[in-house]
LUMMARDREN-400670 format. One line per 8 residues: for each residue z, x, y of N, C-alpha, C. Coordinates in steps of 0.1 Angstrom, whole numbers, padded with zeros to 4 digits. Example, Ala and Ser with C-alpha at 12.3 -4.5 7.8 and 13.67 -1.06 7.14 Angstrom:
REM LUMMARDREN-400670
0078 0132 -0057 0078 0123 -0045 0078 0132 -0033  0071 0128 -0022 0071 0137 -0011 0079 0129 0000
***
This chain:
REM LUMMARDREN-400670
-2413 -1324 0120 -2407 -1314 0110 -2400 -1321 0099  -2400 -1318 0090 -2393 -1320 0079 -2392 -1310 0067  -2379 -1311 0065 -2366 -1302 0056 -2370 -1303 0043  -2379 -1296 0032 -2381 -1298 0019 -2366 -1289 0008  -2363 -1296 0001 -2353 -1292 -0011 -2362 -1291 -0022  -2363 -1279 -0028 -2364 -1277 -0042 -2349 -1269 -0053  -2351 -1276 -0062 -2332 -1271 -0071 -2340 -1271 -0084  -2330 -1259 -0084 -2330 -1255 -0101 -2315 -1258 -0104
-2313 -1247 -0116 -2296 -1251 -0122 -2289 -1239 -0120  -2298 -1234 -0107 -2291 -1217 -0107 -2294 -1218 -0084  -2304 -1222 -0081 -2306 -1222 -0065 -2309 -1234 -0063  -2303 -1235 -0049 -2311 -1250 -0036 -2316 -1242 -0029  -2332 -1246 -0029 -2340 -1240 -0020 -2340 -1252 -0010  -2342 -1250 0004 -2349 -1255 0019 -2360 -1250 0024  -2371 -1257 0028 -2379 -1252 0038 -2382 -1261 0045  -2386 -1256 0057 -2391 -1264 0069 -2408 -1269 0066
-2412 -1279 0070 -2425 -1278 0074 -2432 -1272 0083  -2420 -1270 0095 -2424 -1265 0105 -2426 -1250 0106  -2441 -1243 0104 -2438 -1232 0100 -2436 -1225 0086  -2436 -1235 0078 -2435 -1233 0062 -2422 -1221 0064  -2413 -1224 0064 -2402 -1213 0069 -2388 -1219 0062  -2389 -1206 0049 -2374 -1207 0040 -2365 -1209 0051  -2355 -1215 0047 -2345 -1220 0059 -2333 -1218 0052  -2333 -1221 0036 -2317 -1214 0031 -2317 -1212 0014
-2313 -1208 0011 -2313 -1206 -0001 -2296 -1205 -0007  -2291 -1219 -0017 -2278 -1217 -0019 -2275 -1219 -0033  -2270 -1204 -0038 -2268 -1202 -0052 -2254 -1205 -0057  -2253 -1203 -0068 -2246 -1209 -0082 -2229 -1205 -0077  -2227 -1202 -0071 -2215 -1197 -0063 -2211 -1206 -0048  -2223 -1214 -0045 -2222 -1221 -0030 -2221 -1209 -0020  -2234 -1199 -0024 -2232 -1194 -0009 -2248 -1193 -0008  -2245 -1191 0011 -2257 -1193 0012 -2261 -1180 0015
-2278 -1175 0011 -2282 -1162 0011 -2295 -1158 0021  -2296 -1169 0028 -2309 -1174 0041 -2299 -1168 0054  -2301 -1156 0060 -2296 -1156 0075 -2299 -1172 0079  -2290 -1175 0090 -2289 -1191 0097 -2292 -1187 0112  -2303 -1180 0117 -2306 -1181 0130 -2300 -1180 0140  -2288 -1178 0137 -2277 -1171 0151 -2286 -1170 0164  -2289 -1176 0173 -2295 -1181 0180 -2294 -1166 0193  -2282 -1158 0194 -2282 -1149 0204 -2284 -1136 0194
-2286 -1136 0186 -2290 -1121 0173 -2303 -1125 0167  -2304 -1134 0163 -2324 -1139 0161 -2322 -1149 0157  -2331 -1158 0163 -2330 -1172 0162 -2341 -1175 0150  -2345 -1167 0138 -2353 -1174 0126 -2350 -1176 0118  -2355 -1178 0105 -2349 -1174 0090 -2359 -1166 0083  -2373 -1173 0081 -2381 -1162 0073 -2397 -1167 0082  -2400 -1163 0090 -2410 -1167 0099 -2426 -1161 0090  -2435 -1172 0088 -2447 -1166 0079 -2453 -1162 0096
-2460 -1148 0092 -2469 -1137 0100 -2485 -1142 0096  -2491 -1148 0108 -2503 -1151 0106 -2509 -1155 0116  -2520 -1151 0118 -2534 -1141 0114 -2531 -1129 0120  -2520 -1121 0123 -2517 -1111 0126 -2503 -1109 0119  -2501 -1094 0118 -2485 -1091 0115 -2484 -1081 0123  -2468 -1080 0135 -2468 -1069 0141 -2477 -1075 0154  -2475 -1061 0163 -2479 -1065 0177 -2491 -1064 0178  -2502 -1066 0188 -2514 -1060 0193 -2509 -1051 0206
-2517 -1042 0207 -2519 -1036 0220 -2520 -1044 0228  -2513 -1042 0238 -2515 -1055 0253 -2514 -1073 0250  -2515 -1075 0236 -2510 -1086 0239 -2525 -1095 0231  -2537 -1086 0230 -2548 -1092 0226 -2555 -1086 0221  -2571 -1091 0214 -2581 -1084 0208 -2594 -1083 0210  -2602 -1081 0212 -2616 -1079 0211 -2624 -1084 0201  -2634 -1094 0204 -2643 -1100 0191 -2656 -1105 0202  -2668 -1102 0197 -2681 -1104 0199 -2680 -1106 0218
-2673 -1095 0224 -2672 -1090 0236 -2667 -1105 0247  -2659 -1107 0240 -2647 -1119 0243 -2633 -1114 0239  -2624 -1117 0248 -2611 -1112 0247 -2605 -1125 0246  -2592 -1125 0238 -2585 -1134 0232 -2569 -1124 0230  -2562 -1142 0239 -2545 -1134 0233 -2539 -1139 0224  -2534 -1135 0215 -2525 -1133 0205 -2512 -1128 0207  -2499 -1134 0207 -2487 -1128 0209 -2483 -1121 0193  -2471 -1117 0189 -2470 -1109 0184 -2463 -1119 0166
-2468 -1112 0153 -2466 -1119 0145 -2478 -1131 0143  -2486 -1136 0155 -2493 -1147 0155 -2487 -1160 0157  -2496 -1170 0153 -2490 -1183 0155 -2488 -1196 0143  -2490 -1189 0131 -2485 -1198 0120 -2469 -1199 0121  -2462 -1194 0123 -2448 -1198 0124 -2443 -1205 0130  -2450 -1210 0141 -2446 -1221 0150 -2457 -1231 0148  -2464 -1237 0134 -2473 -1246 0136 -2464 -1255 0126  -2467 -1265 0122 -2465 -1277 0115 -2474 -1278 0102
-2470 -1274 0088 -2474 -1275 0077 -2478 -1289 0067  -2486 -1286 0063 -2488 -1306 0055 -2480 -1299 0037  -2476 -1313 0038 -2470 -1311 0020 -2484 -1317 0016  -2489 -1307 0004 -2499 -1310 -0003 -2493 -1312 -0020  -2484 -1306 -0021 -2479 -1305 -0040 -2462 -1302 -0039  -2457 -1313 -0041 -2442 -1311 -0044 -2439 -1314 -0058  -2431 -1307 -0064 -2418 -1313 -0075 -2407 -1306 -0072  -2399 -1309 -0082 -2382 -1306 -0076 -2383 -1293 -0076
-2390 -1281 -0086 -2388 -1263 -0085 -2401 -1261 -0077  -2412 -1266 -0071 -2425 -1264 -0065 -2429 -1273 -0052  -2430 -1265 -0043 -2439 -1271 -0030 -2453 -1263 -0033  -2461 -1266 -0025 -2473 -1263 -0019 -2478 -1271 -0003  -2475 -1258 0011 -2481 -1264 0024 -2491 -1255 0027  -2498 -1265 0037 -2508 -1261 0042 -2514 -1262 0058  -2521 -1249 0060 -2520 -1252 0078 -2537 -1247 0078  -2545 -1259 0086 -2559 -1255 0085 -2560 -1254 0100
-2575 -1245 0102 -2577 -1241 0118 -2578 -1257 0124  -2574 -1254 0137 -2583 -1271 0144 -2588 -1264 0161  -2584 -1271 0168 -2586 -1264 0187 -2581 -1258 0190  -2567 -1258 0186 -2560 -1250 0190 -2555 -1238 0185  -2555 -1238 0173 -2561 -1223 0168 -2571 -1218 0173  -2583 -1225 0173 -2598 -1219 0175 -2598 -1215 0192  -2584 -1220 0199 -2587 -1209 0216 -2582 -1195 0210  -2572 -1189 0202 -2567 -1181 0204 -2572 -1172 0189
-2580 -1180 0178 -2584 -1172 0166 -2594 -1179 0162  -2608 -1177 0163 -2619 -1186 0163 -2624 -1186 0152  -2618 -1188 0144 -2622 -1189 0128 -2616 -1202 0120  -2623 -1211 0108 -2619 -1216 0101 -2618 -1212 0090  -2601 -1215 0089 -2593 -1212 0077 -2585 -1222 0066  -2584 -1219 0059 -2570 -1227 0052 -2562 -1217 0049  -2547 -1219 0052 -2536 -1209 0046 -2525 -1220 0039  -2524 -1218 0026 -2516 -1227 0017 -2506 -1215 0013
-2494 -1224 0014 -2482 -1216 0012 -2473 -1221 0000  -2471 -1215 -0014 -2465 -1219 -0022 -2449 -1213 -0027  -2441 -1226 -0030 -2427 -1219 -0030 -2423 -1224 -0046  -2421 -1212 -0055 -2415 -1218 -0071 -2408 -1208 -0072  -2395 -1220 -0075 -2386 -1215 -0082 -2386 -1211 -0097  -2382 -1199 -0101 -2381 -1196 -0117 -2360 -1194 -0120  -2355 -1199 -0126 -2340 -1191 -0125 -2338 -1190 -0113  -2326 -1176 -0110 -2326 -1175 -0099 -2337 -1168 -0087
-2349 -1168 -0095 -2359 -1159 -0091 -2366 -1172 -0077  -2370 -1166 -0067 -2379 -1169 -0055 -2393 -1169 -0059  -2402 -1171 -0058 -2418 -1167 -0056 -2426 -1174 -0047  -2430 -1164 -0037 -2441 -1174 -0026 -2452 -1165 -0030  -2460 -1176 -0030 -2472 -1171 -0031 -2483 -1179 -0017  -2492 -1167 -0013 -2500 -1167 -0001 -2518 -1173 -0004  -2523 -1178 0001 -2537 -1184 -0005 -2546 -1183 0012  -2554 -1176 0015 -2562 -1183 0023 -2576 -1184 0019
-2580 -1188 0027 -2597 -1196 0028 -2604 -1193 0035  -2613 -1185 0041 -2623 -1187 0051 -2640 -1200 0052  -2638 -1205 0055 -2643 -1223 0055 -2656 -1221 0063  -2655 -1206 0072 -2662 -1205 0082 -2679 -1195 0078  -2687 -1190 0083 -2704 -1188 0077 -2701 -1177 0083  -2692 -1166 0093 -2685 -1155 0092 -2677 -1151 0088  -2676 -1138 0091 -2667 -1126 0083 -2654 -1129 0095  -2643 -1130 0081 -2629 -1133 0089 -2617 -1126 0088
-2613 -1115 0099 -2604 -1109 0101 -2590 -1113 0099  -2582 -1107 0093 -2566 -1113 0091 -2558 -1111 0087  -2541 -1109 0087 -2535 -1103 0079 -2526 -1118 0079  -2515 -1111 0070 -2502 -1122 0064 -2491 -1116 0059  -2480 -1121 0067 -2472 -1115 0060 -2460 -1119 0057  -2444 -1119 0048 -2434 -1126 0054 -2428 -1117 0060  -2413 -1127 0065 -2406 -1121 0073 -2392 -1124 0070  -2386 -1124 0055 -2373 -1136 0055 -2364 -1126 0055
-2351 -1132 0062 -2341 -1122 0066 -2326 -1127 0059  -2321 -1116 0048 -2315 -1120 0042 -2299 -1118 0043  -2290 -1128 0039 -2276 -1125 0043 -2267 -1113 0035  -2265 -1103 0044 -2259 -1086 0036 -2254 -1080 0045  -2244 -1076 0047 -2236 -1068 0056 -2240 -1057 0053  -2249 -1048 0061 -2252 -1033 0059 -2249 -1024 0067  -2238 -1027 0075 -2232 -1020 0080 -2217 -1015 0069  -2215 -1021 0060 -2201 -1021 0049 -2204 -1008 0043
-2196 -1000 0043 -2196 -0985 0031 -2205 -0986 0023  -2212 -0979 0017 -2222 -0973 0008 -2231 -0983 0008  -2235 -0994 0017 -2248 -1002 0018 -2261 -0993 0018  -2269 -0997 0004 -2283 -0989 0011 -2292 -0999 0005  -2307 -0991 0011 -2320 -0997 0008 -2327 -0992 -0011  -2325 -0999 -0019 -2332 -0989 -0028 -2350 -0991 -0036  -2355 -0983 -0033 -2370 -0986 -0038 -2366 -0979 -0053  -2373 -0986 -0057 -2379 -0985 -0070 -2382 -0972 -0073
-2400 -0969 -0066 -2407 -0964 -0069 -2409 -0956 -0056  -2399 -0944 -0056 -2402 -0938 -0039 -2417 -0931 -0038  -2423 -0930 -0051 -2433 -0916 -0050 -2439 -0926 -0043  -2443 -0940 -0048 -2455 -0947 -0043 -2454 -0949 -0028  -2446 -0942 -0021 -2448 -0955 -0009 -2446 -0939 0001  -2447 -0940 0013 -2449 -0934 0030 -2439 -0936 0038  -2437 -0932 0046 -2433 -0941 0058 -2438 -0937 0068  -2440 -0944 0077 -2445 -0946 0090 -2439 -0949 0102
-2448 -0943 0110 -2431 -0942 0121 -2436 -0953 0135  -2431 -0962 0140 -2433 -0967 0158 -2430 -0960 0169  -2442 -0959 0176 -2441 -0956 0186 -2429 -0963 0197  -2433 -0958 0208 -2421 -0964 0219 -2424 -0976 0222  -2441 -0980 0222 -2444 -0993 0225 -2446 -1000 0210  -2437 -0999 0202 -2436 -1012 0191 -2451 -1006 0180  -2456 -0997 0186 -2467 -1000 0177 -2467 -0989 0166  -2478 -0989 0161 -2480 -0978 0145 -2487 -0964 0149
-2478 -0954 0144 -2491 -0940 0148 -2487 -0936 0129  -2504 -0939 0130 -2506 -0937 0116 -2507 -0923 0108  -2504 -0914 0122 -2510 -0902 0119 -2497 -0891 0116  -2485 -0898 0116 -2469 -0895 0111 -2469 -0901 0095  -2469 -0897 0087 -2465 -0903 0074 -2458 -0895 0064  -2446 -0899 0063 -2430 -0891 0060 -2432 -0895 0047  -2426 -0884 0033 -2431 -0887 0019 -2411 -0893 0018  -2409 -0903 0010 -2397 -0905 0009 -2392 -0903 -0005
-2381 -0894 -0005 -2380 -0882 -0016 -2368 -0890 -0024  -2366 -0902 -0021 -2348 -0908 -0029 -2355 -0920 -0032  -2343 -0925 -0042 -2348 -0943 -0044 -2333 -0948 -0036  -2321 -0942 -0033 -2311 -0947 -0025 -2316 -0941 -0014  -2312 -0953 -0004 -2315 -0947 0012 -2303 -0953 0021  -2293 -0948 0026 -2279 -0953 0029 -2284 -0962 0041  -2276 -0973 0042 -2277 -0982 0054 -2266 -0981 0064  -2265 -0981 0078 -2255 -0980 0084 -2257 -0991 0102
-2249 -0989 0111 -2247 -0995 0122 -2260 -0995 0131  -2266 -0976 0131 -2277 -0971 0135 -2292 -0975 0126  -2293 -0980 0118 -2300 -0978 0114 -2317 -0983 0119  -2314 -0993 0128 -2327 -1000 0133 -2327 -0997 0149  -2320 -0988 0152 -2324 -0985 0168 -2334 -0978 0171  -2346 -0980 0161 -2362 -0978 0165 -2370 -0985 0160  -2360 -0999 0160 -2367 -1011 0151 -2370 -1008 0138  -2377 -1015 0133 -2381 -1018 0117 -2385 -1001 0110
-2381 -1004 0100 -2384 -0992 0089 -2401 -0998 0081  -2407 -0992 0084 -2419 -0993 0081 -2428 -0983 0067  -2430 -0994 0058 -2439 -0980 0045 -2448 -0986 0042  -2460 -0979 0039 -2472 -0981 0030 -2469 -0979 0015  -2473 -0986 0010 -2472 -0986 -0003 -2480 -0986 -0014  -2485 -0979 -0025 -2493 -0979 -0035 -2493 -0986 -0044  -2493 -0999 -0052 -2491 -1008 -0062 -2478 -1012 -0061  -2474 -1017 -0073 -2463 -1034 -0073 -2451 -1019 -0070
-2443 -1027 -0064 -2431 -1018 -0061 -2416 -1030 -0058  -2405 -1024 -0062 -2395 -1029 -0058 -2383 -1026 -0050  -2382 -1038 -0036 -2372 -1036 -0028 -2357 -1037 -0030  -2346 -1031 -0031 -2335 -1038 -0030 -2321 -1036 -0021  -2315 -1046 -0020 -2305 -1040 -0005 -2291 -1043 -0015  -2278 -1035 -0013 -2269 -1039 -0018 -2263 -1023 -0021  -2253 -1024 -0026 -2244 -1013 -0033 -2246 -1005 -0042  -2240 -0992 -0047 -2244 -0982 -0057 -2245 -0997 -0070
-2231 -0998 -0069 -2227 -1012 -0081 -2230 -1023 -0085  -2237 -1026 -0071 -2245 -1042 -0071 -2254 -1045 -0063  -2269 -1049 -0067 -2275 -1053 -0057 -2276 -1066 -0057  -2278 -1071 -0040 -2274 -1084 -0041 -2288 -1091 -0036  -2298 -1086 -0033 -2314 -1090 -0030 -2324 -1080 -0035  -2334 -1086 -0044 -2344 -1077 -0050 -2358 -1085 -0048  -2367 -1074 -0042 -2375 -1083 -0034 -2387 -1077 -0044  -2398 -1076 -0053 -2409 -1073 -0057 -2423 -1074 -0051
-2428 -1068 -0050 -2446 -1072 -0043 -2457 -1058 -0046  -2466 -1061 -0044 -2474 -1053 -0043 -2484 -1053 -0030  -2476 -1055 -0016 -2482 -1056 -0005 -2486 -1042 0000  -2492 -1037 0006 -2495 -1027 0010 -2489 -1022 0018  -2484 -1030 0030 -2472 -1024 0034 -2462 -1033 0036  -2445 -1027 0039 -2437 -1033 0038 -2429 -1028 0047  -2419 -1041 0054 -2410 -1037 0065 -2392 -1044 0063  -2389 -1034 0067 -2369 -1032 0066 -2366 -1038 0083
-2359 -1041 0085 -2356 -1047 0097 -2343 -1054 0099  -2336 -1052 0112 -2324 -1061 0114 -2322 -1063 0130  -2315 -1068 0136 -2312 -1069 0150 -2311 -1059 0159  -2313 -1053 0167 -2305 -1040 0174 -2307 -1043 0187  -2301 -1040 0199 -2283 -1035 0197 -2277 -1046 0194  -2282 -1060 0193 -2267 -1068 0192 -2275 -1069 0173  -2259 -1073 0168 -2262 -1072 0152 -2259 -1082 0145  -2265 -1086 0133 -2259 -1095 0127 -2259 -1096 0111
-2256 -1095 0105 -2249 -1096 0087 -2260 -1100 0082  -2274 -1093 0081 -2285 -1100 0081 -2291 -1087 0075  -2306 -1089 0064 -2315 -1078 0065 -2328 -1085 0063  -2339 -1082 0069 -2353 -1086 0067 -2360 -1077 0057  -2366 -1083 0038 -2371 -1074 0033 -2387 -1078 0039  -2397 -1072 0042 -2408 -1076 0049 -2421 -1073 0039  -2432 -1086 0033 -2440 -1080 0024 -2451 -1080 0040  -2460 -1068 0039 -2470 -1069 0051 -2487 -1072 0041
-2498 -1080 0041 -2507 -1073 0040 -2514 -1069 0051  -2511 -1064 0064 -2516 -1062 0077 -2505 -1056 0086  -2508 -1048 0099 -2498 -1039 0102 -2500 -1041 0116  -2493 -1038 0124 -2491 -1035 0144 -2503 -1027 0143  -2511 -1030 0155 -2521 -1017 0160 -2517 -1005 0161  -2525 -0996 0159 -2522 -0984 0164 -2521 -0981 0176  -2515 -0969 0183 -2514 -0964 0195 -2527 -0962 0203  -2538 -0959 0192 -2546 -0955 0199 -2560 -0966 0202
-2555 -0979 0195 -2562 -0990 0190 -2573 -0993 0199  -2590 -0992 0195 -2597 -0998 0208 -2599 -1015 0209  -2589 -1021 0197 -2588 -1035 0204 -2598 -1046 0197  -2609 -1036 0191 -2614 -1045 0187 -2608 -1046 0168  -2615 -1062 0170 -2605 -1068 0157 -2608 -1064 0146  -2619 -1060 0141 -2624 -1056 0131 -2624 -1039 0130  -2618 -1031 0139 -2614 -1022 0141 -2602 -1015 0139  -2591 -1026 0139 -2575 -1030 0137 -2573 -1019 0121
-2563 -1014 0127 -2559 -1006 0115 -2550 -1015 0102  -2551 -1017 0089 -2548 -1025 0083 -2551 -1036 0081  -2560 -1045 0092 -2567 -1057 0087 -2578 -1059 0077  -2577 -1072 0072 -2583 -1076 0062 -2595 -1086 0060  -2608 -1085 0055 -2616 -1094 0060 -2620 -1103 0048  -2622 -1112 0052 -2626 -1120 0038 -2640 -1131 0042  -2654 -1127 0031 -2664 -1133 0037 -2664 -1148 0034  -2673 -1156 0041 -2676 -1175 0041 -2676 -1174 0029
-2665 -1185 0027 -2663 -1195 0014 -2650 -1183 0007  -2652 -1169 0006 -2640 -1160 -0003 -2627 -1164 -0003  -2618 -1161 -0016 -2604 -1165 -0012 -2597 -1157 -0013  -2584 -1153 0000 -2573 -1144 -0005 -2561 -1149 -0013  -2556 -1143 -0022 -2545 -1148 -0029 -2535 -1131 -0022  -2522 -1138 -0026 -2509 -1128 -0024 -2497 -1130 -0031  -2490 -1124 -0036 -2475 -1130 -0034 -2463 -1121 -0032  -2450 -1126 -0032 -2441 -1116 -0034 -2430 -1125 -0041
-2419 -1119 -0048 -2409 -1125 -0051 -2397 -1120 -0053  -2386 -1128 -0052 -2369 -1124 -0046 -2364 -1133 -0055  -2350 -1121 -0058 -2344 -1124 -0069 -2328 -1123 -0064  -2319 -1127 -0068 -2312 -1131 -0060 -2298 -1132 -0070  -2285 -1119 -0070 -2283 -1112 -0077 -2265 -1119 -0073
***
């Protein structure tokens, strides 16, 4: 593993190789705006979601009448990234399939992860590859959890653009029932102590939209994307001064999921040789 620095004259960015995972981000004031992995409230900082986002049913999937496990989120987060393109405001890593991907996701890929700094603005952008002479299932997503007390007086979530987006609700078992979809009538949505004791706030979303967490007065994280769906998240019941803005392009199975992969509600396929591109970016207030 190794610790990459990128600086401008406004942020110090960190990331890990391990896992291509923002690790902190410390602006023009010396504070730092990366949750620090409180080890007994969540031990990550911004974990990339890949080849899945969200849980599967049981734990696995179905492909060409072979079953394969998959834990939840996938397993790019815990892999080891190669530096392919650095300067002081830009990285570029990269994680290609090998064996041990190919027991548990039998496809070759490239997924290149890029981090530029603009100002105080964030931008990752997402790239994969399918390398392989089949059709390749997969989602991506992040997961960075940012430092905000939302439990403090008048903390809320505010979208942009409420017309464009859904919400969706979890079941008991962590997963998606797509067949609930709540129209969200405000762009303030109050945050409190309660607020994730049914886990993540979950929305579909229609074109580029903007997240932000902070006060009527000030927001202090503005996340932009045009993911399709997107996830709100924080610890529960133990808590911590933290919020996860979540871009998804891929979602948890449904309740009723029959498992197989190409079946999967919200995955994405991309044919031999196609490329996906993505991005989102955080601005930092």
């Amino acid at each position: 593993m190794t610790l990459i620095t990128l600086k401008n004259n406004q942020l110090v960015v960190k990331i890990s190789t391990l896992g291509a995972e923002l690790q902190s981000v410390v602006d023009q004031s010396n504070q730092e705006r990366i949750w620090q992995a409180q080890a007994d409230v969540w031990p990550r900082h911004a974990p990339v979601l890949f080849p899945i986002v969200g849980r599967l049913r049981d734990n696995h999937y179905r492909l060409n009448k072979q079953v394969y496990e998959l834990g939840q989120h996938g397993f790019a987060r815990d892999c080891e990234f190669e530096v392919v393109n650095q300067q002081d405001s830009y990285v570029t890593l990269k994680l290609q399939a090998d064996r041990e991907t190919q027991t548990v996701y039998p496809f070759l890929f490239t997924l290149e992860i890029t981090f530029i700094l603009h100002d105080n603005d964030l931008q990752v952008n997402y790239s994969i590859q399918n390398h392989g002479q089949e059709l390749m299932p997969f989602a991506i997503g992040g997961h960075p959890g940012f430092v905000f007390d939302y439990q403090q007086p008048q903390a809320q979530l505010i979208i942009e653009n409420p017309q464009q987006v859904q919400r969706l609700q979890f079941t008991a078992n962590n997963l998606i029932d797509q067949t609930q979809l709540q129209a969200v009538s405000t762009r303030e949505i109050a945050l409190n102590s309660e607020s994730f004791d049914h886990d993540a706030w979950v929305y579909q979303s229609h074109g580029m939209n903007s997240y932000s967490i902070g006060t009527p007065d000030h927001y202090q994280i503005k996340m932009t994307t045009n993911s399709p769906y997107f996830g709100v998240w924080s610890a529960y019941p133990k808590k911590g001064k933290f919020i996860c803005l979540e871009p998804w392009w891929g979602l948890a199975d449904t309740e009723d999921s029959d498992g197989q992969i190409f079946h999967k509600f919200g995955i994405n396929q991309l044919q031999p040789q196609q490329l996906f591109n993505a991005s989102w970016q955080v601005t930092f207030n």
